[in-house]
C-alpha positions as CSV (number, residue, x, y, z in Angstrom):
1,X,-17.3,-8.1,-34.1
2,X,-18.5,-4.5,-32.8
3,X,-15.6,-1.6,-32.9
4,X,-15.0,-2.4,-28.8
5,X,-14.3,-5.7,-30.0
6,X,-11.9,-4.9,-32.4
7,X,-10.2,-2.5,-30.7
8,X,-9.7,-5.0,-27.4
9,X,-8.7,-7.6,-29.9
10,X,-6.0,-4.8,-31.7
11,X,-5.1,-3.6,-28.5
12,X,-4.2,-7.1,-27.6
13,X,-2.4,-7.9,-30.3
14,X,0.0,-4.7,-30.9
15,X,0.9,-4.9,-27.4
16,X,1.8,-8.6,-27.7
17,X,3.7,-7.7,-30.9
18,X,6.0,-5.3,-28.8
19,X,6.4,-7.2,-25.8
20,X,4.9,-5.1,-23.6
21,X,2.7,-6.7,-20.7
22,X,0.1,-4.9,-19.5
23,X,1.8,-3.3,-16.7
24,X,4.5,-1.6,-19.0
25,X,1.9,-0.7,-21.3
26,X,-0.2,1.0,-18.6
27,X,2.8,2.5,-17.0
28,X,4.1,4.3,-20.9
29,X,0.2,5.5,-21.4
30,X,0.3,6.5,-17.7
31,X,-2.6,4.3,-17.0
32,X,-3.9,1.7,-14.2
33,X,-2.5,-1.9,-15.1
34,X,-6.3,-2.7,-14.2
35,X,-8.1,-0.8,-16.9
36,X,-5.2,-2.1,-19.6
37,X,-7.3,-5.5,-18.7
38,X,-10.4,-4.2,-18.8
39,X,-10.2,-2.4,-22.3
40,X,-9.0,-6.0,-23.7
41,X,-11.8,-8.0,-21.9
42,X,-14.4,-5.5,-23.6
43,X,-15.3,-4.2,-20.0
44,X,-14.5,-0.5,-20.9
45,X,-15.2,1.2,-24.0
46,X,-11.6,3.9,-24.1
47,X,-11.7,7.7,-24.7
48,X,-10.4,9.3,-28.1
49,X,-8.0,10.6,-26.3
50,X,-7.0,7.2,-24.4
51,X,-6.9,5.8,-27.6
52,X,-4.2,8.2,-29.3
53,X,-2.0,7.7,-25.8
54,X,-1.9,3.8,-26.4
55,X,-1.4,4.6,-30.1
56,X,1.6,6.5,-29.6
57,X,3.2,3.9,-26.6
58,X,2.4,1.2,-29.1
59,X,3.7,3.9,-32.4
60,X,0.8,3.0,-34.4
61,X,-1.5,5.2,-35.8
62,X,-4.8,5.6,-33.2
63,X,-6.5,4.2,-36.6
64,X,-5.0,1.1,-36.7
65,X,-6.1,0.4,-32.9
66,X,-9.7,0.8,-34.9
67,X,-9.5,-1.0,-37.9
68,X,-11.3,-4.4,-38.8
69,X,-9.3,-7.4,-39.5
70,X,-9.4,-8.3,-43.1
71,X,-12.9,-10.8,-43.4
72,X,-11.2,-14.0,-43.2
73,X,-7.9,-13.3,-41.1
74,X,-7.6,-14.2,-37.3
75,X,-6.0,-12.1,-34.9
């Protein structure tokens, strides 16, 4: 899986994890509800800076947005 993978398929996944839809999510990151989809369909590649403002609505580390899934484990 390349990083924009990983990060669409983290993205995902935290944001599930807090019960957020992507509307709320787009809304805390001050964000269009439309690019929230896009970033977890692999359509966008996000900023650095995009990335820290989802880490922080998500309070997460912008790293763990990043980071591989152990080899083996399913998200």
């Amino acid at each position: 899986m390349d990083i924009r993978g990983v990060f669409a398929a983290n993205l995902k996944s935290l944001r599930r994890a807090k019960g957020l839809s992507q509307e709320e999510l787009a809304h805390a990151a001050n964000l269009d509800r439309t690019y929230i989809s896009s970033l977890e369909r692999c359509v966008y590649s996000a900023s650095i800076d995009v990335v820290d403002r989802l880490a922080n609505v998500l309070e997460v580390d912008a790293s763990r947005l990043l980071q591989k899934p152990p080899t083996g484990a399913t998200q």
